[in-house]
Backbone bond lengths (Angstrom), bond angles and torsions (degrees), N, CA, C in turn:
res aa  C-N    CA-C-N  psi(-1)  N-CA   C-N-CA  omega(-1)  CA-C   N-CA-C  phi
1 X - - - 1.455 - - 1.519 110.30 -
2 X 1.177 103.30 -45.76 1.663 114.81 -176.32 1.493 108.42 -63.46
3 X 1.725 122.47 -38.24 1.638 123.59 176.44 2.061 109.40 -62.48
4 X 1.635 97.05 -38.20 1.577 102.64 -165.46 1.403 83.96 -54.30
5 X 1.490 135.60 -80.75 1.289 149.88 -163.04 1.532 119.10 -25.08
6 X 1.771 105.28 -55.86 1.091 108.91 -175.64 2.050 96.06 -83.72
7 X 0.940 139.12 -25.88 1.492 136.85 151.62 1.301 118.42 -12.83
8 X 1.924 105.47 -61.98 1.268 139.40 179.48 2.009 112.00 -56.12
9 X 1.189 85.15 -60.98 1.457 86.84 -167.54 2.183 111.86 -67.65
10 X 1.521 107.31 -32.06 1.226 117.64 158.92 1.234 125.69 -38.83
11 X 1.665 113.64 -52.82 1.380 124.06 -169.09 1.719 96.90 -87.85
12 X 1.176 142.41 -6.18 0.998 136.56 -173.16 1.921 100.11 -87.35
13 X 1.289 87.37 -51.31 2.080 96.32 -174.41 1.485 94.99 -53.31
14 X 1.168 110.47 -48.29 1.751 120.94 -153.18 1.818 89.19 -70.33
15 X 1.517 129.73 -33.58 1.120 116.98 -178.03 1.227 124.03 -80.35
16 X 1.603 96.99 -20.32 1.860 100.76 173.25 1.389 121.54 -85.81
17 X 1.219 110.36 -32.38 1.453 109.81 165.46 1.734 116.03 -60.73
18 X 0.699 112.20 -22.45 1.824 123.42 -165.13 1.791 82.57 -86.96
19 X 0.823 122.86 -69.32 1.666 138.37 -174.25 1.095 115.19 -44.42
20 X 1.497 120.30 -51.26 1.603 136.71 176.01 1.576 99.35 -75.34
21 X 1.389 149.33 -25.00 1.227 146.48 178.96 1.193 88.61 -72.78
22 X 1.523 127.62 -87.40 1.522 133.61 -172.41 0.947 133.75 -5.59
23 X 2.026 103.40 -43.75 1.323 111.41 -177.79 1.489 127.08 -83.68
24 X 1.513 95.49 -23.87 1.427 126.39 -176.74 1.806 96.51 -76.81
25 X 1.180 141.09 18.80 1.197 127.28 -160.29 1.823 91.32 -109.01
26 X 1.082 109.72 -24.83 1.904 116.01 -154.30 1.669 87.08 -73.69
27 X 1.394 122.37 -44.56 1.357 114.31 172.38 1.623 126.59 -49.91
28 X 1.558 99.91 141.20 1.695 108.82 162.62 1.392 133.05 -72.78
29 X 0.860 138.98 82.14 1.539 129.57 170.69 1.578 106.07 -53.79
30 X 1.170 107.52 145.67 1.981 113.50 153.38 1.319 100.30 -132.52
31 X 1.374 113.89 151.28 1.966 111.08 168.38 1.510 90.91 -62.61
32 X 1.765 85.24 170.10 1.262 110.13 174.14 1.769 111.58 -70.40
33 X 1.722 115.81 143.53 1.657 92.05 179.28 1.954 95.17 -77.07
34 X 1.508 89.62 171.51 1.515 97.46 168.80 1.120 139.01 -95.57
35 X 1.144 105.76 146.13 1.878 113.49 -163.26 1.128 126.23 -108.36
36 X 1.365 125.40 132.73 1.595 123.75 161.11 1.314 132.03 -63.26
37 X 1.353 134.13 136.41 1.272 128.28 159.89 1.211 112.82 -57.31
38 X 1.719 118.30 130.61 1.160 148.84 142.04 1.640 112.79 -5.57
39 X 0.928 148.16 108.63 1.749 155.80 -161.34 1.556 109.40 -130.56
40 X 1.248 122.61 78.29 1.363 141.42 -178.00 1.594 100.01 -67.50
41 X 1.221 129.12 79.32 1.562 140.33 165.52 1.446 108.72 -53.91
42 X 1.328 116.75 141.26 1.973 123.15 -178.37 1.768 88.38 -83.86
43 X 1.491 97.26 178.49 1.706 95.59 175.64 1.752 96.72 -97.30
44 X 1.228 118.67 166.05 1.092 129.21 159.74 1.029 136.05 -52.83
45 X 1.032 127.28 93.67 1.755 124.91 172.79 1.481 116.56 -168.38
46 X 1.502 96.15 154.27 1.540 103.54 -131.51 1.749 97.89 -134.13
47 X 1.472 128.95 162.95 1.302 153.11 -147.17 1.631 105.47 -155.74
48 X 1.258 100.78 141.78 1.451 109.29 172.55 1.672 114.76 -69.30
49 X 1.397 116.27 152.86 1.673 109.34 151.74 1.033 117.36 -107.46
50 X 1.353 94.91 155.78 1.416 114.64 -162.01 1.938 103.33 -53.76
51 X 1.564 100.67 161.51 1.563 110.26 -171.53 1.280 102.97 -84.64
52 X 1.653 148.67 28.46 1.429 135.67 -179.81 1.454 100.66 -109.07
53 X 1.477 126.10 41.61 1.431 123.96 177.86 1.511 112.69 -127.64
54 X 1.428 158.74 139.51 1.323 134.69 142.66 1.361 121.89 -30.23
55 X 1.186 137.49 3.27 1.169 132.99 -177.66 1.858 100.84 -148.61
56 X 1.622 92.33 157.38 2.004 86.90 177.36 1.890 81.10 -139.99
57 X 1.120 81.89 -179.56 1.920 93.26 -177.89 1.868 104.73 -179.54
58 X 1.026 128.49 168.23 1.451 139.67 161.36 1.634 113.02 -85.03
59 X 0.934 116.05 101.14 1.553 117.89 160.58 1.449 133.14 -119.01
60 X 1.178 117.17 153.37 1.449 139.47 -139.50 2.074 90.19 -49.98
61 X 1.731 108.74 141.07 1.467 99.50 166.88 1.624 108.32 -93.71
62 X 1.531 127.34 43.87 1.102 139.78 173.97 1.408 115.01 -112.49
63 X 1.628 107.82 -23.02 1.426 104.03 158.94 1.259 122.55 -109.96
64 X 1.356 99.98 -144.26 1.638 103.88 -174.27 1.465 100.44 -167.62
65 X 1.384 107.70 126.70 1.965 108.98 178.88 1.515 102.42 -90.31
66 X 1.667 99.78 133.30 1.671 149.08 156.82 1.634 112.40 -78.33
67 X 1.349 113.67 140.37 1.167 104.30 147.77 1.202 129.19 -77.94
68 X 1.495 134.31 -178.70 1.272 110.64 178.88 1.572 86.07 -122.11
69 X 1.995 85.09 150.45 1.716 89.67 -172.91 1.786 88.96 -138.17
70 X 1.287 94.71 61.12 1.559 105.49 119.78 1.594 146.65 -35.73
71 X 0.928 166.24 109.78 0.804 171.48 -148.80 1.613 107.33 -73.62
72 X 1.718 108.25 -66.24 1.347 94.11 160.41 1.494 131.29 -121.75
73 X 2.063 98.83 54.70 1.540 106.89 160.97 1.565 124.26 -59.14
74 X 1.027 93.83 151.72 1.434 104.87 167.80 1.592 142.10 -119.11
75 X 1.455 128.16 172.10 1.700 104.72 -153.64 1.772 107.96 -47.98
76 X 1.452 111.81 -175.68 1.059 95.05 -174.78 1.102 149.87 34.88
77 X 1.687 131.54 20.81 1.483 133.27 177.45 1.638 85.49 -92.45
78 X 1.232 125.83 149.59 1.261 139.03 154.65 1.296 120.61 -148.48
79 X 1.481 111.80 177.94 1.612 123.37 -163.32 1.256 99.05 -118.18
80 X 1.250 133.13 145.41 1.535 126.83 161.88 1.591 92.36 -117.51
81 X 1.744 124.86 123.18 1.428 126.60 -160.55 1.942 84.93 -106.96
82 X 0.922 97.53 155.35 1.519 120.84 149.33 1.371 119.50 -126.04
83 X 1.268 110.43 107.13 1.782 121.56 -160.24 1.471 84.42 -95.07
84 X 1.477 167.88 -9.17 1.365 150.73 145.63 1.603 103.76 -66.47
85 X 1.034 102.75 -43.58 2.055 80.53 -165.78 1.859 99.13 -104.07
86 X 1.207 102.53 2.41 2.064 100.16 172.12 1.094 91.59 69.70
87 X 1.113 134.46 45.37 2.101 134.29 175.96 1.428 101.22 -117.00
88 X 1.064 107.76 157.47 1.520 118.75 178.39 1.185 101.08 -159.51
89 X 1.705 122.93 148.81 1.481 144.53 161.73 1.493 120.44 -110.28
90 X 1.611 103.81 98.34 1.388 105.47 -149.00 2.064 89.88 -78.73
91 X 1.032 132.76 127.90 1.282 124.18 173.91 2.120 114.62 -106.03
92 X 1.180 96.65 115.98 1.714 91.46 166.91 1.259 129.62 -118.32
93 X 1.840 115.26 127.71 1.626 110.74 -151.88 1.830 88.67 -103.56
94 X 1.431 106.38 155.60 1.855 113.02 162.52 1.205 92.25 -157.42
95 X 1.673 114.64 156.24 1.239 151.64 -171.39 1.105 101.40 -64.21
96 X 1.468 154.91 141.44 1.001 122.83 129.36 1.496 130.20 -79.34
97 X 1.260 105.35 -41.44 1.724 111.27 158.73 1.823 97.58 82.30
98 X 0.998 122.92 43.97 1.556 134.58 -173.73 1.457 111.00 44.39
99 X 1.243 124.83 48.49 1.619 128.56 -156.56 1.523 99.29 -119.49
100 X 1.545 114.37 59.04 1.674 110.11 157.43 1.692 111.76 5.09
101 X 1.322 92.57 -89.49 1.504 95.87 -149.34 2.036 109.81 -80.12
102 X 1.529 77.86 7.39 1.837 87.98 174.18 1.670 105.31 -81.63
103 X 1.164 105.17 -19.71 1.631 103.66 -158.37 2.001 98.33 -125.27
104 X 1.542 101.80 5.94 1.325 96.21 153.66 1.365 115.51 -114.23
105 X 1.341 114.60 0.55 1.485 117.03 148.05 1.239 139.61 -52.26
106 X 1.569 103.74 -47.33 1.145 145.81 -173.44 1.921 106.90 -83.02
107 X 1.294 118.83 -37.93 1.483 113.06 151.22 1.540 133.82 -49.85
108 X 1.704 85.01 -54.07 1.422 94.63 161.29 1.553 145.99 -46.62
109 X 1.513 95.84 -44.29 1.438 96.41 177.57 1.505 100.60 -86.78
110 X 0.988 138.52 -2.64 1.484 139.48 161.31 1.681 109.18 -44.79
111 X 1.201 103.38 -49.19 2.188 130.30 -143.54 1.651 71.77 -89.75
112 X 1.542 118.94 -48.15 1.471 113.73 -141.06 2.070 88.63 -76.58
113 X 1.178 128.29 -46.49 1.500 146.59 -174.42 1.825 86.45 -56.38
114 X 0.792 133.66 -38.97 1.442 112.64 -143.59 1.957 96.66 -112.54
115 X 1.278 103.84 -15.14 1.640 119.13 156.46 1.167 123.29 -94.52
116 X 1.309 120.59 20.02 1.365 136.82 169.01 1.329 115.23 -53.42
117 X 1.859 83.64 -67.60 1.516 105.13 -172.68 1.699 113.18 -63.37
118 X 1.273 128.10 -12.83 1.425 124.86 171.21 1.631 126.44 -18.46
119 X 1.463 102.24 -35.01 1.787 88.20 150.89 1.033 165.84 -66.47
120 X 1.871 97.65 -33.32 1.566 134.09 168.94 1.754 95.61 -78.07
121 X 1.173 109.20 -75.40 1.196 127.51 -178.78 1.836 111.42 -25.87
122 X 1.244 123.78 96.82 1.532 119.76 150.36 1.186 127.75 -61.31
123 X 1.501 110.52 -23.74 1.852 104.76 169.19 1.519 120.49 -155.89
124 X 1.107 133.22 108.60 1.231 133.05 -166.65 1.957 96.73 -103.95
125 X 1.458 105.89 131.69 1.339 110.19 166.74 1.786 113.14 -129.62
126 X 1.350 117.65 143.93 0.895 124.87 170.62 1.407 131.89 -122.52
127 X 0.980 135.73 158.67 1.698 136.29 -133.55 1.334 121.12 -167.10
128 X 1.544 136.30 160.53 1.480 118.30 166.28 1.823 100.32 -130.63
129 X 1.041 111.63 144.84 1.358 123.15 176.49 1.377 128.50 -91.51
130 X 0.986 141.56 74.45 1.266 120.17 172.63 1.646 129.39 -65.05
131 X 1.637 105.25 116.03 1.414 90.24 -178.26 1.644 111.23 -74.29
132 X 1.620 118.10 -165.43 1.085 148.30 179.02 1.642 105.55 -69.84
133 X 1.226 117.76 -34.64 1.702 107.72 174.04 1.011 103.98 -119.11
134 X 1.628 128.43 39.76 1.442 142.77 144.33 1.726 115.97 72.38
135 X 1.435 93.78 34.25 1.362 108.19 161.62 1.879 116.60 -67.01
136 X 1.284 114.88 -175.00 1.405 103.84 155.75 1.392 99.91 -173.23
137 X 1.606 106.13 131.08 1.186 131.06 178.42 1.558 128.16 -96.58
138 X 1.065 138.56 155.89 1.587 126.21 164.27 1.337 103.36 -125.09
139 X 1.184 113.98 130.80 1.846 146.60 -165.80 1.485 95.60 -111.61
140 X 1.553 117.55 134.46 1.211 135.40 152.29 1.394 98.24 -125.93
141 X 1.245 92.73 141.38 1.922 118.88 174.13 1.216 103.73 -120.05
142 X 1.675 138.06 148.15 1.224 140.57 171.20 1.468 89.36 -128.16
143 X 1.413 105.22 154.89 1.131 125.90 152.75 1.047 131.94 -147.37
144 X 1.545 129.94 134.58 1.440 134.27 -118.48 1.860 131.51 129.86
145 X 0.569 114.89 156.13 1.876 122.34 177.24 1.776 85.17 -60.40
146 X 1.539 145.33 62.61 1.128 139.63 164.71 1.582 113.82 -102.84
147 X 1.919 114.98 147.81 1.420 80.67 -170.17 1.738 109.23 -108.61
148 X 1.690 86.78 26.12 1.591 90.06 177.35 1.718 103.09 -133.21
149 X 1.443 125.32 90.80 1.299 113.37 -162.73 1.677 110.51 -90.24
150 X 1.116 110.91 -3.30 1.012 101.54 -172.03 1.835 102.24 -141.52
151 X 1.790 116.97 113.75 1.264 124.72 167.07 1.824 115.32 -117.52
152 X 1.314 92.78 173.80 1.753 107.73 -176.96 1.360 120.05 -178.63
153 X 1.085 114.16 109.56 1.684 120.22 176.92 2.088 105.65 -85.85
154 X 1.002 112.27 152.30 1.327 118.37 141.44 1.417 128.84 -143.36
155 X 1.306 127.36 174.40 1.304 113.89 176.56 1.434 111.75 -175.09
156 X 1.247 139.51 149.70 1.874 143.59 -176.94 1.017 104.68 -68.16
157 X 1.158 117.63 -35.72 1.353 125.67 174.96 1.878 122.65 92.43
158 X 1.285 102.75 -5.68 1.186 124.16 158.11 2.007 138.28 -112.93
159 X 1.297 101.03 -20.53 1.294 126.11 165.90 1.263 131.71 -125.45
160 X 1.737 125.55 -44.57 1.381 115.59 169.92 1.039 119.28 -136.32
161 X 1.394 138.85 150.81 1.570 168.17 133.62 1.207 130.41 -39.09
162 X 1.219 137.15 95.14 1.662 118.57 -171.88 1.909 99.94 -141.94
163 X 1.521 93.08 116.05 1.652 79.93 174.72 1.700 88.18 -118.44
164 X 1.668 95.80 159.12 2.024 105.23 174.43 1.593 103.69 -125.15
165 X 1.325 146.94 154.40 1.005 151.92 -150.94 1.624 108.27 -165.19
166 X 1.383 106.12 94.84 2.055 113.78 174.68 1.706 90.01 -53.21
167 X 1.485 98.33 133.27 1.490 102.99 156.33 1.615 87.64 -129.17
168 X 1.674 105.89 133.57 1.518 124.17 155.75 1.832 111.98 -93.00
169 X 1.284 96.53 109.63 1.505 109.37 -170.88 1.452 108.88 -75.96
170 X 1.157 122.29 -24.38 1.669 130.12 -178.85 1.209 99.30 -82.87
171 X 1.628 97.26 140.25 1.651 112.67 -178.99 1.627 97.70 -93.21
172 X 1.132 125.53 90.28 1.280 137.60 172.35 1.804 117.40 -123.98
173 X 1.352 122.37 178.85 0.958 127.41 168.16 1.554 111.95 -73.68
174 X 1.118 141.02 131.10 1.776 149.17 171.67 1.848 95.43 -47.84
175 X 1.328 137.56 -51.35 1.385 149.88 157.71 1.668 113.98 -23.40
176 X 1.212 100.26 -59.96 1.683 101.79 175.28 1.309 136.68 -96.19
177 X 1.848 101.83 7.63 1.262 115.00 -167.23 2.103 87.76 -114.58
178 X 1.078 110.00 -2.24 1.846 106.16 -176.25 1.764 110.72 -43.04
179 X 0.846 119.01 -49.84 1.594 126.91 -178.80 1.132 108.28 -52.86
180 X 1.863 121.01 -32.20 1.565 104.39 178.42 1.506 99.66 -100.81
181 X 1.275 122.87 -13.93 1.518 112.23 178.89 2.103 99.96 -72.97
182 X 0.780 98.30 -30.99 1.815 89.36 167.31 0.666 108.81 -47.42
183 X 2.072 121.61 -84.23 1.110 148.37 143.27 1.809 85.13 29.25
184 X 1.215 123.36 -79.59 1.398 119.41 -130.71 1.232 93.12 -118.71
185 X 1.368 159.42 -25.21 1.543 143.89 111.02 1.518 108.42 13.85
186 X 1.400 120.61 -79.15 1.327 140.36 -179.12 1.629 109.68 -50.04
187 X 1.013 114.26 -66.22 1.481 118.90 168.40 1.677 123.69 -47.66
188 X 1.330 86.75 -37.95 1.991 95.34 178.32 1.847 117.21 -74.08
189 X 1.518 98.39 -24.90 1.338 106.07 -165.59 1.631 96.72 -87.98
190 X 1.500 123.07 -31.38 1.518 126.03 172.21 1.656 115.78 -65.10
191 X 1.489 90.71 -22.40 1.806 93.83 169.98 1.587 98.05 -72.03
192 X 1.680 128.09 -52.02 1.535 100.29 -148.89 1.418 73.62 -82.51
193 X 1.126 166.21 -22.14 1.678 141.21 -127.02 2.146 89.34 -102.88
194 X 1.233 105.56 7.49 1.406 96.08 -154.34 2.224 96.77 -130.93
195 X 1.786 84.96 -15.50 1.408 89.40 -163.18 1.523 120.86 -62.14
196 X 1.558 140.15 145.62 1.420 143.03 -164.31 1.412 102.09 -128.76
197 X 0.774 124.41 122.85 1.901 129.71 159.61 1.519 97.09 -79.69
198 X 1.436 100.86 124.90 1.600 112.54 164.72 1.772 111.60 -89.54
């Protein structure tokens, strides 16, 4: 008597669940779309570097300058790190020393580094800047799975050389990382708008 009962009450759950699915079937599901994590950016503001470089500029008080130990860096190449967002602005300085075709070499391999990425990269644009005390720079932007989206050389063109290069250190999508590639657009452009040849 006690098996019929519990028989009974089995086939009853087992019929409502079966019943309550059924009904639930006329509905659409879609996945959820996908989301980025939340990217809490510091505000901008910025500090001199120190005077032991041919060059000085304002950079971010969110990082902190490295040398770069490259293997075959040279004086004055440095890093400006951002230890919250894992970004870095790798910067490399050379003489020009009135050397035309030293420093159209030296353009070149700029154009040639930043067309590298032409595989990852869906769109590379290039540009010239004029800053505010009538410097002028040339900016390449990539966009794409690149892990340097954002470069720029400038130079007098008779004495110094300076190219800077965003490296995004997180293996992420270029899509969910946009807020810090601003982030650092903005920051890069306060370097040349600020930059001094010593």
């Amino acid at each position: 008597m006690h098996k019929i009962h519990f028989v009974r009450v089995v086939t009853v759950i087992i019929l409502g669940v079966w019943l309550g699915s059924c009904q639930n079937s006329d509905q659409e599901y879609s996945p959820k779309p996908r989301g980025f994590n939340r990217i809490d950016l510091p505000q901008h503001q910025y500090q001199p570097l120190a005077n032991n470089h041919p060059y000085s500029f304002e950079y971010s008080k969110e990082a902190i300058i490295q040398l770069d130990t490259f293997q075959k860096a040279e004086p004055h190449w440095i890093i400006v790190y951002y230890p919250k967002l894992n970004t870095r602005i790798q910067f490399t300085y050379k003489p020009v020393n009135n050397d035309l075709g030293k420093l159209q070499n030296m353009m070149g391999d700029a154009a040639k580094l930043a067309f590298n990425h032409d595989k990852k990269a869906y769109s590379i644009t290039d540009k010239i800047l004029t800053t505010k005390s009538g410097k002028r720079a040339v900016i390449f932007e990539l966009e794409g799975e690149v892990p340097s989206p954002y470069q720029f050389f400038v130079t007098d063109s008779t004495k110094h050389y300076l190219r800077g290069a965003v490296y995004l250190m997180t293996a992420t999508e270029n899509d969910s990382l946009k807020p810090i590639i601003d982030y650092m657009k903005v920051d890069s452009r306060h370097i040349l708008e600020t930059l001094k040849w010593q």
